[in-house]
C-alpha positions as CSV (number, residue, x, y, z in Angstrom):
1,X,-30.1,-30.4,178.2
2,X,-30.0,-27.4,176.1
3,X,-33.6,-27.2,175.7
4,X,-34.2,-27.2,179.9
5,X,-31.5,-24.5,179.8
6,X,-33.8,-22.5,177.0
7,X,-36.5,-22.9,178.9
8,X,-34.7,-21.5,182.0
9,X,-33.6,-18.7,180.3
10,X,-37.0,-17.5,178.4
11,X,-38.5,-18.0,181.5
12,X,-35.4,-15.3,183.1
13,X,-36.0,-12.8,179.6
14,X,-40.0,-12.5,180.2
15,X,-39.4,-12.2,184.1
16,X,-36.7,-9.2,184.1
17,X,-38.7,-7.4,181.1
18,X,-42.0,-7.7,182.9
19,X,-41.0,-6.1,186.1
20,X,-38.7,-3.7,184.7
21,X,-41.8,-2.9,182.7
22,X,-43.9,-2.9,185.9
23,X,-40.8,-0.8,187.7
24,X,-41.4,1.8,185.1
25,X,-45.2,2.1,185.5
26,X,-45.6,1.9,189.5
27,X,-42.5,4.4,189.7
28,X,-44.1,7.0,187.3
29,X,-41.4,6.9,184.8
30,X,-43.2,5.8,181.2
31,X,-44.1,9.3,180.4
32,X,-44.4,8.2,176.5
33,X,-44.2,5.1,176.7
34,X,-41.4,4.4,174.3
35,X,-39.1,2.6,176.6
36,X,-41.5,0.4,178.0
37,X,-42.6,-0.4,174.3
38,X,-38.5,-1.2,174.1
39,X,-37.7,-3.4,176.3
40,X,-37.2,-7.2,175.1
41,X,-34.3,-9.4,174.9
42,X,-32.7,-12.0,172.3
43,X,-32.2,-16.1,173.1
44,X,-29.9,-17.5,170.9
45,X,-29.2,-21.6,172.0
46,X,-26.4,-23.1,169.8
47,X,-24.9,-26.5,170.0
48,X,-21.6,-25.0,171.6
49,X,-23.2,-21.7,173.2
50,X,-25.8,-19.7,174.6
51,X,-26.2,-15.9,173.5
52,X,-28.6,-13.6,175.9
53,X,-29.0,-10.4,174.9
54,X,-31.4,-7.4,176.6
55,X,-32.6,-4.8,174.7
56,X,-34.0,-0.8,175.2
57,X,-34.1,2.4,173.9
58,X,-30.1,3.8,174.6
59,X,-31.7,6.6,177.3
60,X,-32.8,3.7,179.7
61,X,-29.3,3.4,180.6
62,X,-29.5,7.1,181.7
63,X,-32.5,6.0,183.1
64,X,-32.0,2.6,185.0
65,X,-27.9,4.2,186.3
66,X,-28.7,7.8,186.6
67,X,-26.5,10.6,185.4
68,X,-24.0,12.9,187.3
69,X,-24.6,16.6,187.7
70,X,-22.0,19.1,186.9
71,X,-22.3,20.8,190.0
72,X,-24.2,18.5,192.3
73,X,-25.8,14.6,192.1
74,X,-28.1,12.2,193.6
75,X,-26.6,9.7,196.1
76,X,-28.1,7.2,194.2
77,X,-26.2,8.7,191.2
78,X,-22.8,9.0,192.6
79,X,-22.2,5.2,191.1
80,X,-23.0,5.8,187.7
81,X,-20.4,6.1,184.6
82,X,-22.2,8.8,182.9
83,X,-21.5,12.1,183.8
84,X,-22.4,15.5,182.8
85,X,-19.7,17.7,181.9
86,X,-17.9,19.2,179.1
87,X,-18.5,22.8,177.3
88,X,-22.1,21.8,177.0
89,X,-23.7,23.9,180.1
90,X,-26.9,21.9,179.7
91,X,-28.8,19.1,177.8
92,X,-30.8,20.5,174.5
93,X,-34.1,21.8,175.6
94,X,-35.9,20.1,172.8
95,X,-35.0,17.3,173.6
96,X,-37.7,17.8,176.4
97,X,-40.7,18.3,174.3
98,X,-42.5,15.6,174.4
99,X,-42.1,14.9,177.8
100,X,-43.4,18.5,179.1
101,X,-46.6,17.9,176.6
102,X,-47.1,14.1,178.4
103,X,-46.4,15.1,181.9
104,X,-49.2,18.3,181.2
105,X,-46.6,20.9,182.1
106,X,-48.0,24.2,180.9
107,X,-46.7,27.8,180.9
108,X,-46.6,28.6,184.6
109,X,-46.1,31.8,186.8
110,X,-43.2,32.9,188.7
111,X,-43.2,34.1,192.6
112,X,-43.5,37.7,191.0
113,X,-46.7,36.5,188.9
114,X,-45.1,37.1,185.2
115,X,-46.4,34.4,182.8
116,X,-43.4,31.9,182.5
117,X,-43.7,30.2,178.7
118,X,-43.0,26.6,177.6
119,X,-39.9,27.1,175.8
120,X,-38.5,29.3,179.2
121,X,-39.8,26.4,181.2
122,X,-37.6,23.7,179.2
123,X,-34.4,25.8,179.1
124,X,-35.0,26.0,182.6
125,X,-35.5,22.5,183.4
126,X,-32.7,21.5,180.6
127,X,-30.0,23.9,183.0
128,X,-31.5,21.7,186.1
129,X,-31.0,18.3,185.0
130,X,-27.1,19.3,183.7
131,X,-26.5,20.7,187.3
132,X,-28.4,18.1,189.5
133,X,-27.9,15.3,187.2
134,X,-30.2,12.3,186.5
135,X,-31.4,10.3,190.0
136,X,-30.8,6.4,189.3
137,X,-33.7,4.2,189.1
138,X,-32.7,1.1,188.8
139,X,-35.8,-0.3,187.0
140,X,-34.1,-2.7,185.3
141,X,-30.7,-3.6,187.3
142,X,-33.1,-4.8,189.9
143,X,-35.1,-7.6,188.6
144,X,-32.4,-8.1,186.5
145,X,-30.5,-8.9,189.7
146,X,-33.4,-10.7,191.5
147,X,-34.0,-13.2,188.4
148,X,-30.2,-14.0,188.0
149,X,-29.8,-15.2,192.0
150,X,-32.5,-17.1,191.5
151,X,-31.7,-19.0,188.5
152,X,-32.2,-22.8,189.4
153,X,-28.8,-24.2,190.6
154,X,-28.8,-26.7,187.6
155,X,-29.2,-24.3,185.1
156,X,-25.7,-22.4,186.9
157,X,-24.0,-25.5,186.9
158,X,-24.9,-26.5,183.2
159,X,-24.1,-22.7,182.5
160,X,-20.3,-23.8,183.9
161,X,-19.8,-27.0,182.5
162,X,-20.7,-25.3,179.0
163,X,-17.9,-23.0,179.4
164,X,-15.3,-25.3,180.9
165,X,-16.1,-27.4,177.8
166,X,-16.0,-24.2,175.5
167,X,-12.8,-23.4,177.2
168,X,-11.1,-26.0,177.1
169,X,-12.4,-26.3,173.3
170,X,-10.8,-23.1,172.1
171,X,-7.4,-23.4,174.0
172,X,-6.2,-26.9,172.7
């Protein structure tokens, strides 16, 4: 039986990491391509238990959940446990290099026409993202979701006797 369940649940891993990885393409979001490359999960069967594990770079929690602004949010935000706030008035502007190089974002002109740099342009969009926040994605809750209700009622109810047997294992 444990090896149907296995099966079951590699087949559940490869599904939620493929369209989470899919989610992140169609929606625009793999700017470097380092959470994409990321995502993966861990099967571990033992005789007396199952261990299921998913795995990304720790910003695709910002990512998949979205952040809280300071000042304002996204609805889809409002949800999320991570908040900005604090005596930091903004997220470090380096932290936004590489992603202003990828997404092609050059030196741009304000409504006056003064030549606005790159390093201005990051502060600025650092001070955005700490007020607006971080919109939720979801590109990974949602397949996430989608694979577990459709796990194959056997695998559910060998899932339940495995830890009725467990429990009743550990409390005798």
């Amino acid at each position: 039986m444990l090896k149907n369940v296995k099966e079951e649940l590699n087949k559940f891993g490869k599904y939620v990491v493929q369209q989470s990885r899919t989610n992140l393409t169609k929606n625009k979001i793999n700017a470097t391509g380092d959470l994409y490359g990321s995502l993966g999960y861990d099967l571990k069967v033992m005789p007396n238990s199952v261990f299921m594990e998913f795995f990304m770079m720790e910003y695709g929690k910002f990512i998949d959940e979205g952040v809280q602004g300071s000042q304002s949010t996204y609805a889809e935000s409002r949800q999320s446990p991570y908040k900005y706030s604090g005596r930091f008035k903004m997220i470090p502007p380096k932290s936004l290099d590489k992603w202003v190089i990828k997404k092609g974002i050059k030196g741009i002109r304000d409504d006056k026409g003064r030549f606005i740099t790159r390093q201005s342009l990051k502060y600025a969009i650092a001070t955005s993202v700490y007020r607006k926040g971080i919109k939720a994605t979801l590109f990974f809750t949602k397949p996430f979701e989608k694979a577990f209700m459709n796990l194959p009622e056997e695998v559910i109810q060998a899932f339940a006797l495995d830890i009725d047997e467990f429990l009743q294992y550990t409390t005798e």
